[in-house]
C-alpha positions as CSV (number, residue, x, y, z in Angstrom):
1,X,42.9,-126.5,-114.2
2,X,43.1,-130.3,-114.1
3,X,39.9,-131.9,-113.2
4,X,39.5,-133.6,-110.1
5,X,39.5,-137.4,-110.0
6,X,36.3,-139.0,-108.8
7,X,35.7,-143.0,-107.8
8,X,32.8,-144.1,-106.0
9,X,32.6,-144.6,-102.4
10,X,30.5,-147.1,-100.6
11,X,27.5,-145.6,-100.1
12,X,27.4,-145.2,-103.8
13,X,27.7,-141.3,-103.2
14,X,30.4,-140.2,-105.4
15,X,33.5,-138.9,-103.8
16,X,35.8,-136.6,-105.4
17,X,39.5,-136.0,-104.0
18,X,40.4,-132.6,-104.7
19,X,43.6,-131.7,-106.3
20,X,46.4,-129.1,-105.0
21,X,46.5,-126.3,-107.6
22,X,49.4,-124.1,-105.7
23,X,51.2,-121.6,-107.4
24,X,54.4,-122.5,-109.4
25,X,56.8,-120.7,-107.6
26,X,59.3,-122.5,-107.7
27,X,61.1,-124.9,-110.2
28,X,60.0,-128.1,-108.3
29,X,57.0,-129.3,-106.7
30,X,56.4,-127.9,-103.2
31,X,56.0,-129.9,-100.4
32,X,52.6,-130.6,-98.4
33,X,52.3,-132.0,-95.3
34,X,49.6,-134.3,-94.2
35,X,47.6,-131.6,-92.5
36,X,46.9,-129.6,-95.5
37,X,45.9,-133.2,-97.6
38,X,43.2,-132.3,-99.5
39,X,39.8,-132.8,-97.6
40,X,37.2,-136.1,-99.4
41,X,34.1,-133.9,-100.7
42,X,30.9,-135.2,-100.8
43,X,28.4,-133.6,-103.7
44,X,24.4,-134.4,-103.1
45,X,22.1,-132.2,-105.6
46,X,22.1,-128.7,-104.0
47,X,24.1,-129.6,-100.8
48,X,27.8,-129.6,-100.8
49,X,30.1,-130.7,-97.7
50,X,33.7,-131.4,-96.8
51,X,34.9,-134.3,-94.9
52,X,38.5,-133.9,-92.9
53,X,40.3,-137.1,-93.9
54,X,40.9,-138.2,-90.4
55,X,37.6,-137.7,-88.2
56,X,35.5,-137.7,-90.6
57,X,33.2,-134.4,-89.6
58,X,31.2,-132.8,-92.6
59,X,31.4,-129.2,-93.1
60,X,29.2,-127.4,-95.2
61,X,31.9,-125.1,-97.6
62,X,30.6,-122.1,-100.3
63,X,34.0,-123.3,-100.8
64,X,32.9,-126.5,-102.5
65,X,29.7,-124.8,-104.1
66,X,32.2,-122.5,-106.3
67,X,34.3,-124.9,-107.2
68,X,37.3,-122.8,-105.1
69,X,40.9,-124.5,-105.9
70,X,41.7,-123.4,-102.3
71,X,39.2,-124.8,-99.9
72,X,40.8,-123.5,-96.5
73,X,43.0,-121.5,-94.3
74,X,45.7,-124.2,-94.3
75,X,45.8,-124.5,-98.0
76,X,45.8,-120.6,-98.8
77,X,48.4,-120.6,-95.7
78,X,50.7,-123.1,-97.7
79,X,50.3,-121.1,-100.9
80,X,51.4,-118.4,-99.5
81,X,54.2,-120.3,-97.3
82,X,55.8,-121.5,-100.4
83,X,56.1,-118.0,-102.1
84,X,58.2,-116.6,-99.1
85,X,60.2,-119.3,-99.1
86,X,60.5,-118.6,-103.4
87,X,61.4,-114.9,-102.9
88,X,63.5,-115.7,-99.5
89,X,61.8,-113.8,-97.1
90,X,60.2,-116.7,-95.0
91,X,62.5,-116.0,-92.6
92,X,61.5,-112.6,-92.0
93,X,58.1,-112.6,-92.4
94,X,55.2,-114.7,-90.8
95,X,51.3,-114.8,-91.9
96,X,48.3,-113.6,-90.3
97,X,45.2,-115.2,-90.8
98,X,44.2,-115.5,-93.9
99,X,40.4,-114.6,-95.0
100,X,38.5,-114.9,-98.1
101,X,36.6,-112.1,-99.9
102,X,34.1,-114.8,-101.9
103,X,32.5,-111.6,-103.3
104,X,36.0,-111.4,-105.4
105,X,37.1,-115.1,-105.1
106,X,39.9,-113.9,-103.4
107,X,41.8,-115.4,-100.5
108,X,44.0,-112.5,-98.6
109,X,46.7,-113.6,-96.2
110,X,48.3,-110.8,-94.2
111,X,51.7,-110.9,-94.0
112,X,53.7,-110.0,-90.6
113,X,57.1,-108.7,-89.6
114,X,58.9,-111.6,-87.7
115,X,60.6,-109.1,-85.4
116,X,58.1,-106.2,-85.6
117,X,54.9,-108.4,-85.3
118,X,53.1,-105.4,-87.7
119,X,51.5,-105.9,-90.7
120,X,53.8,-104.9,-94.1
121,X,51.7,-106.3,-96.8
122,X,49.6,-109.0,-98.2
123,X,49.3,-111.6,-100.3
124,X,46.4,-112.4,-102.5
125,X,45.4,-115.5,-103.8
126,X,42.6,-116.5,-106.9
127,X,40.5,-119.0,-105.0
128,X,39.5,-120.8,-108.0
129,X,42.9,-121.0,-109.8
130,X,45.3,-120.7,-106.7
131,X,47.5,-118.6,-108.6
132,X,48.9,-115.4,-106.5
133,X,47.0,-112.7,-108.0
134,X,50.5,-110.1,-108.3
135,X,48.6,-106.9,-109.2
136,X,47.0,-107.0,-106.1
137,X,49.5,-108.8,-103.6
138,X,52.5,-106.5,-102.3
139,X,55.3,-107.2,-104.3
140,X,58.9,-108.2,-102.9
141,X,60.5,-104.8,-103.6
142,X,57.7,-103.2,-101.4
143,X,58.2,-105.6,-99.0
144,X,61.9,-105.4,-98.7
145,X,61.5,-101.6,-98.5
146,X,59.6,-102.2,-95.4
147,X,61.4,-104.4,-93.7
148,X,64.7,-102.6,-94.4
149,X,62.4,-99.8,-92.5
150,X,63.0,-101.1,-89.7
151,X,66.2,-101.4,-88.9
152,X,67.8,-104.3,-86.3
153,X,64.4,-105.3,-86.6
154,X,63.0,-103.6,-84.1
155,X,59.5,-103.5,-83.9
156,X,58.0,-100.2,-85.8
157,X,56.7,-97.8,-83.1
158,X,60.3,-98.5,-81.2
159,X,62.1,-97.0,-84.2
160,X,60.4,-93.9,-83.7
161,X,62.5,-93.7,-80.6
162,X,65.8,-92.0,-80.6
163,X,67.6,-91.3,-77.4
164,X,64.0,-91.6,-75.0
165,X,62.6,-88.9,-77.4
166,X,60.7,-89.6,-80.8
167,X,61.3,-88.3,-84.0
168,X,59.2,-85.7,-85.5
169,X,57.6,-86.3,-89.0
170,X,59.2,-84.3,-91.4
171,X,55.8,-84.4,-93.5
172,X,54.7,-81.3,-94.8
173,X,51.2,-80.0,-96.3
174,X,50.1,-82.5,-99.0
175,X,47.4,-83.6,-101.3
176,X,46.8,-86.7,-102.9
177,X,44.8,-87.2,-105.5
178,X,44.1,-91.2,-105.6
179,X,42.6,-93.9,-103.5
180,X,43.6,-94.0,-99.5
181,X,43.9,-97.7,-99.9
182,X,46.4,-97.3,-102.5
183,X,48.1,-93.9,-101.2
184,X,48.3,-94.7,-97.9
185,X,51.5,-97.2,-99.0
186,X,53.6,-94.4,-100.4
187,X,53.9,-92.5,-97.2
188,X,56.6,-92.5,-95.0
189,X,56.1,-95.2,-91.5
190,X,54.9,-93.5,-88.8
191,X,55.2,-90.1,-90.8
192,X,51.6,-88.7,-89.1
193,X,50.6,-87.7,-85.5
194,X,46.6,-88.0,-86.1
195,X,44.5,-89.4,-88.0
196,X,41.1,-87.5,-87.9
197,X,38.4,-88.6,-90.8
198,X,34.7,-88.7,-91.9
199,X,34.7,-92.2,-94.4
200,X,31.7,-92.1,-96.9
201,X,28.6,-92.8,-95.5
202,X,27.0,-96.0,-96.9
203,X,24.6,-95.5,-99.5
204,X,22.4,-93.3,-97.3
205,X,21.7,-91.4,-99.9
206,X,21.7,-91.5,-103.9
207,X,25.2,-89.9,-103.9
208,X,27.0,-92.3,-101.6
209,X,25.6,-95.6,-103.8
210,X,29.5,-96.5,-104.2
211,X,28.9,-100.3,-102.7
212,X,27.4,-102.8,-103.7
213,X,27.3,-104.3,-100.5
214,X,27.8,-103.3,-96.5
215,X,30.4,-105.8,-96.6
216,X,32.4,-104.7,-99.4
217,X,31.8,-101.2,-97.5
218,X,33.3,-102.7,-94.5
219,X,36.5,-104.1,-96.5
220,X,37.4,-101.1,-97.7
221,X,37.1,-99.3,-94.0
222,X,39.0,-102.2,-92.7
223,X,41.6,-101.5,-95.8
224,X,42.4,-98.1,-94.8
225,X,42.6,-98.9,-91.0
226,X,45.0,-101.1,-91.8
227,X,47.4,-98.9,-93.6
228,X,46.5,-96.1,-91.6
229,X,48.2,-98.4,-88.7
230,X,51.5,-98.3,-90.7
231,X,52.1,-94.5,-90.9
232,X,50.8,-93.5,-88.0
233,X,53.0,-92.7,-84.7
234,X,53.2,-95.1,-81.7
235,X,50.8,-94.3,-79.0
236,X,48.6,-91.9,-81.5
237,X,44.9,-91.6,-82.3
238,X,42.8,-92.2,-85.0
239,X,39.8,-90.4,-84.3
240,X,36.7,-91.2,-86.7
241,X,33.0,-90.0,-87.4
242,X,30.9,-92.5,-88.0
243,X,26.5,-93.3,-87.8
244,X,24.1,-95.2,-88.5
245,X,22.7,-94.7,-91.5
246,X,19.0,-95.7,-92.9
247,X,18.6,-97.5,-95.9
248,X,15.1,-96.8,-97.3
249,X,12.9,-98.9,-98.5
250,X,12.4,-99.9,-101.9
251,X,8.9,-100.5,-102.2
252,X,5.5,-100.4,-99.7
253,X,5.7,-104.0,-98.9
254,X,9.7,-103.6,-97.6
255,X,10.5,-102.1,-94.4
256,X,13.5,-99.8,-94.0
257,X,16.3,-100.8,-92.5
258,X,19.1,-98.9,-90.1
259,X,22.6,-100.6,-90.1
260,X,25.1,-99.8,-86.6
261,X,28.1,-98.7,-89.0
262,X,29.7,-97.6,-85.8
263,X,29.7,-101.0,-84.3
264,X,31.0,-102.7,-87.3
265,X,33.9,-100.3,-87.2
266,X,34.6,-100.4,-83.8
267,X,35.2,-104.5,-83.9
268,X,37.1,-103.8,-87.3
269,X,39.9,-100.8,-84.8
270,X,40.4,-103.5,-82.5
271,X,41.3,-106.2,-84.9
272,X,43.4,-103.9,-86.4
273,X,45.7,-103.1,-83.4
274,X,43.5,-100.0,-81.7
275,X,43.3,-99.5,-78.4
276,X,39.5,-97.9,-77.6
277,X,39.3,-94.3,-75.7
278,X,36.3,-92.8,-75.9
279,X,32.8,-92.5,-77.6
280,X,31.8,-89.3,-78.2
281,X,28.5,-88.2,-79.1
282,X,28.2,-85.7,-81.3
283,X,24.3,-83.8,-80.6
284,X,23.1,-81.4,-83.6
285,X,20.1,-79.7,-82.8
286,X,16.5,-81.0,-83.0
287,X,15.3,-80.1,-86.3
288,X,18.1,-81.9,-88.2
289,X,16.9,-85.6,-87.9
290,X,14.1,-84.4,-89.9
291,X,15.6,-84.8,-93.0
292,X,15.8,-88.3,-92.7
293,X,12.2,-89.0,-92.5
294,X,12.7,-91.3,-89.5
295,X,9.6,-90.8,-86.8
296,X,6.9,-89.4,-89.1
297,X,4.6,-92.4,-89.0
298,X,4.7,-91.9,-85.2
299,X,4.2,-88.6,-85.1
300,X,1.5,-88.8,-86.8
301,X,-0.1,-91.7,-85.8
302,X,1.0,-92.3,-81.8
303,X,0.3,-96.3,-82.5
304,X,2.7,-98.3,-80.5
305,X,5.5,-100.4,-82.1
306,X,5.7,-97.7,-84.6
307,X,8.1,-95.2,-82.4
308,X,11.3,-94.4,-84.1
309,X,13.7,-91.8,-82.7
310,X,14.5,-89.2,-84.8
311,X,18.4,-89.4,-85.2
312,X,20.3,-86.4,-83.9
313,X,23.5,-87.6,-83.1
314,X,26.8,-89.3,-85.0
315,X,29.5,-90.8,-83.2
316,X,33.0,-89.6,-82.7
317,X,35.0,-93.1,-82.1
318,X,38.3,-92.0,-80.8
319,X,40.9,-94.9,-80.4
320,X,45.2,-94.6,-80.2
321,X,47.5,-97.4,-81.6
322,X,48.2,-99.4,-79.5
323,X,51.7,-99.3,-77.2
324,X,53.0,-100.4,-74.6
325,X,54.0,-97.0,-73.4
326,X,51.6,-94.7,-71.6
327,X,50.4,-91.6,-73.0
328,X,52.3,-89.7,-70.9
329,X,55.2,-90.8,-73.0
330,X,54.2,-89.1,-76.0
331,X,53.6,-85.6,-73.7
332,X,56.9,-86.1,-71.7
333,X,59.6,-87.1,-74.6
334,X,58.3,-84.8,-77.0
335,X,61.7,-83.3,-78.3
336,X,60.1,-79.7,-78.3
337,X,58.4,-79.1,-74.8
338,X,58.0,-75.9,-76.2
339,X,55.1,-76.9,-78.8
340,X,54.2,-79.5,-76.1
341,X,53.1,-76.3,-73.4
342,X,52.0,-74.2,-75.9
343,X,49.6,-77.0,-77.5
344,X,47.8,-76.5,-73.2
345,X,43.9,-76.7,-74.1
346,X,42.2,-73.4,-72.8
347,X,39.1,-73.7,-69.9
348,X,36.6,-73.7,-72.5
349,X,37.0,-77.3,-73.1
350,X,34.3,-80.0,-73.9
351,X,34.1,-81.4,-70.2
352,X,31.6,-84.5,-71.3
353,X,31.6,-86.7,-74.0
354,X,28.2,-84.8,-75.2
355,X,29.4,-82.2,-77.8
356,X,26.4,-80.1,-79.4
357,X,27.7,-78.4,-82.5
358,X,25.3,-77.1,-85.3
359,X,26.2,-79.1,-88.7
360,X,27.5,-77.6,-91.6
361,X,26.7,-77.2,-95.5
362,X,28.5,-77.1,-98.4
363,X,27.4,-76.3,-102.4
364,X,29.6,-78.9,-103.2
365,X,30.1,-81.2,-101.3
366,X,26.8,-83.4,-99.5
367,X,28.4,-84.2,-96.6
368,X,30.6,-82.1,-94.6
369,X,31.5,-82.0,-91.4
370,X,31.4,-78.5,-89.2
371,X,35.1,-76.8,-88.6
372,X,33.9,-76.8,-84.8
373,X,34.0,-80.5,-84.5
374,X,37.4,-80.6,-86.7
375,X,39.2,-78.2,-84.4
376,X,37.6,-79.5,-81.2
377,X,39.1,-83.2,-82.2
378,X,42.6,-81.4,-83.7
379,X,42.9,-79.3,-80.3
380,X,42.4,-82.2,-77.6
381,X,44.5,-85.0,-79.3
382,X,48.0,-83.3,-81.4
383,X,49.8,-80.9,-80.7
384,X,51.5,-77.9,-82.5
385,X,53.4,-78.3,-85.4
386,X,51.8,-82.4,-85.8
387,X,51.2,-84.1,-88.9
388,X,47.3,-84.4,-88.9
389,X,45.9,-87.2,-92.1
390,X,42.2,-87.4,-93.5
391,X,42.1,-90.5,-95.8
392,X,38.9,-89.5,-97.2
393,X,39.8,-85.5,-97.0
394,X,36.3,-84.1,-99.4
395,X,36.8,-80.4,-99.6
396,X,39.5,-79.9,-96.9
397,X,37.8,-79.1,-93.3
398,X,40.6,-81.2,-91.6
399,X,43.2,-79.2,-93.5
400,X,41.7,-75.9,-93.1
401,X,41.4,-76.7,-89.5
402,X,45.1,-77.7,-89.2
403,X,46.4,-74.6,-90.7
404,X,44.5,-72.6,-88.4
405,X,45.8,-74.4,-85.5
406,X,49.4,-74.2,-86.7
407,X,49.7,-78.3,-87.6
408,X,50.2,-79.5,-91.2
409,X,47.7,-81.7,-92.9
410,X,48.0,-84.8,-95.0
411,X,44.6,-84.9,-97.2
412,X,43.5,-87.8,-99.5
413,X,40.3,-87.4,-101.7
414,X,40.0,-89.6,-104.9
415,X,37.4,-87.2,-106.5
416,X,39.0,-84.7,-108.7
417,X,36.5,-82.2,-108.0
418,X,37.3,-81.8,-104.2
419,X,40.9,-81.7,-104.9
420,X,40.0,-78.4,-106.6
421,X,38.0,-77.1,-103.8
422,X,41.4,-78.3,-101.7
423,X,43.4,-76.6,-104.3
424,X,41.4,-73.2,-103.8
425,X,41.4,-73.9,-100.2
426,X,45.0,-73.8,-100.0
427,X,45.3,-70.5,-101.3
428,X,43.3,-68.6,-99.0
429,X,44.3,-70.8,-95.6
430,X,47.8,-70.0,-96.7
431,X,48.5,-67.5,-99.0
432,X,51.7,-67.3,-100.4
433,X,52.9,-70.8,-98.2
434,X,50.6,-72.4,-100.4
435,X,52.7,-72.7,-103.3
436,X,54.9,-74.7,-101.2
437,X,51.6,-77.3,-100.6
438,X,52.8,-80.9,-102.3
439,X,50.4,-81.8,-104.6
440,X,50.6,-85.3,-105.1
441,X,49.1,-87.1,-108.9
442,X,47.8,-83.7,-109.6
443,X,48.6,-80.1,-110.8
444,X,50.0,-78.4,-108.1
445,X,49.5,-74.3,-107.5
446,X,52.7,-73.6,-108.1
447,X,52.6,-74.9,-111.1
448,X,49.2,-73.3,-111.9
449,X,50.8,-70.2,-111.6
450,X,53.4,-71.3,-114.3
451,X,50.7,-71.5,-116.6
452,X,49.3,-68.2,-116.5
């Protein structure tokens, strides 16, 4: 990286003028316009700010403080501008608004269908080199693939449509073994009817201590969101539990601390393209907030200021993708009315958003949720014979739940472990049917049963 030329400005402060570091995409020098110039940046011990070149206004920038080759959203923007136009797709595709993960020293620009207005893809830029970081960006192959996706460039949830009616998936029972973010781009567009998960919880416990951070936790919720988006149908739910969780304290002198996840989520669906339906509250009985330790100083001193509510509830957010048709589309051009009236929920339905269902256990697994909520949430939004995903799938309730309810399932766990307990699973939901189960970076049943 060249080094930045300095002189000295009149105040004697030294002012450096940043120097471009874009990408070499091409085989000449790309053009800049005047509005992404290089802003003057002023350096004082332990204080760094930016100053725009024609008003003058100081900004204080971590930007400056890491030394970042791109400073803004205009430069990362042009960066990513000159690569489309490199690999000729600046005529299909537009950017989003780019964001930088300074945790990584990344810059992330989303890239956007012209015609479709949906995110396809990303680009990903090193913040301190400005050199598009390939193994993480989505490649031009990918990207064509998608595009060509989409034919006539209609928008995504439109070519669903055939004739008034909309296709059916053609999806049957998988399991992945590998990371949602990373699976989630090898299946079909708009190949799944419901998305119905439980993500990790954040280190609540020893055993979820994955993150180093809540917002690298976040990230990778908003991650799988948004390629969730992708494969799921137009007008169709995503349907998540979520809840605070507590983060002890580490010593006598710190206090504990519980974080809204569910709130952080909920802003994160809506930026995503999710329309909000309904918050459901999921009520387990008394005696199992206990566990969390929450409300024992109270209880056993009555001072005020102390009172903490024992937690007895999660969340069940429930939101659908967001279309411009109503959701009586979805019931009324259903190509099989059939499945449609024989999907009719029974009286015994939940009538409130107040579901109390006991929680369930599991030797294996820390955090399951009960088959009651799964087929409670599978019932009330798919319908017979629909494609139902779990991104973060653990020992299979969603795809038990979906077999007993005659849908097919789509589970992805990264943890090799579950997969077996899926794999097992499989065998008893479906008995002989489960040797047709795709098994997806891992050793299938049937050929299991090969090697016996």
């Amino acid at each position: 990286m060249r080094k930045p030329d300095s002189k000295m400005g009149k105040t004697g402060k030294s002012i450096t003028r940043q120097s471009k570091h874009y990408s070499d995409m091409s085989s000449h020098e790309p053009r800049v316009s005047d509005e992404t110039q290089p802003y003057l940046i002023t350096r004082e011990p332990g204080k760094a700010e930016i100053q725009h070149p024609r008003n003058g206004k100081r900004m204080p920038r971590v930007a400056i403080n890491r030394e970042y080759a791109v400073l803004d959203v205009k430069q990362a923007r042009q960066i990513c501008l000159n690569w489309l136009s490199y690999v000729n797709l600046e005529n299909a595709l537009g950017l989003g608004l780019p964001e930088i993960d300074d945790r990584q020293h990344f810059w992330r620009v989303p890239l956007i269908g012209k015609n479709t207005h949906e995110r396809i893809g990303e680009v990903v830029i090193d913040a301190k080199t400005s050199l598009i970081v390939a193994g993480k960006s989505t490649t031009k192959d990918v990207l064509e693939t998608r595009l060509l996706g989409r034919p006539n460039g209609t928008a995504g949830r439109k070519a669903r449509r055939s004739n008034g009616t909309y296709i059916l998936s053609s999806l049957g029972n998988t399991v992945i073994l590998g990371d949602s973010e990373v699976e989630l781009h090898n299946l079909p567009a708009q190949s799944v009817d419901l998305v119905f998960t439980s993500p990790p919880y954040y280190n609540a416990r020893p055993e979820y201590s994955d993150f180093v951070d809540y917002e690298d936790y976040l990230l990778k919720i908003r991650k799988v969101i948004q390629s969730t988006h992708r494969v799921l149908a137009e007008g169709r739910f995503f349907v998540m539990n979520t809840a605070p969780v507590l983060v002890r304290r580490t010593s006598r002198n710190d206090a504990s601390k519980r974080i809204a996840v569910p709130f952080d989520i909920h802003r994160i669906f809506v930026e995503e393209g999710f329309d909000f339906i309904d918050d459901i509250i999921w009520v387990k009985p008394e005696g199992a907030g206990w566990a969390t330790g929450r409300g024992r100083r109270f209880a056993a001193d009555r001072n005020p200021l102390q009172y903490k509510a024992v937690p007895v509830t999660e969340y069940v957010l429930v939101y659908r993708k967001h279309s411009d048709n109503l959701i009586d589309w979805n019931i009324r051009c259903h190509p099989k009315q059939e499945l449609v009236k024989a999907s009719k929920i029974p009286d015994d339905y939940e009538r409130t958003n107040v579901w109390r269902i006991h929680p369930a256990t599991h030797p294996k697994h820390p955090a399951v949720f009960p088959m009651d909520l799964a087929e409670k949430v599978i019932r009330y939004y798919s319908f017979i014979g629909d494609v139902i995903l779990d991104p973060f799938a653990g020992i299979g309730t969603v795809g038990k739940s979906a077999v007993k309810l005659s849908r097919k399932f789509v589970l992805i766990e990264e943890n090799p472990a579950y997969i077996e307990e899926i794999r097992q699973g499989c065998m008893e939901w479906l008995g002989k049917e489960a040797e047709n189960v795709l098994f997806v970076n891992c050793e299938g049943i049937r050929d299991s049963h090969r090697l016996l």
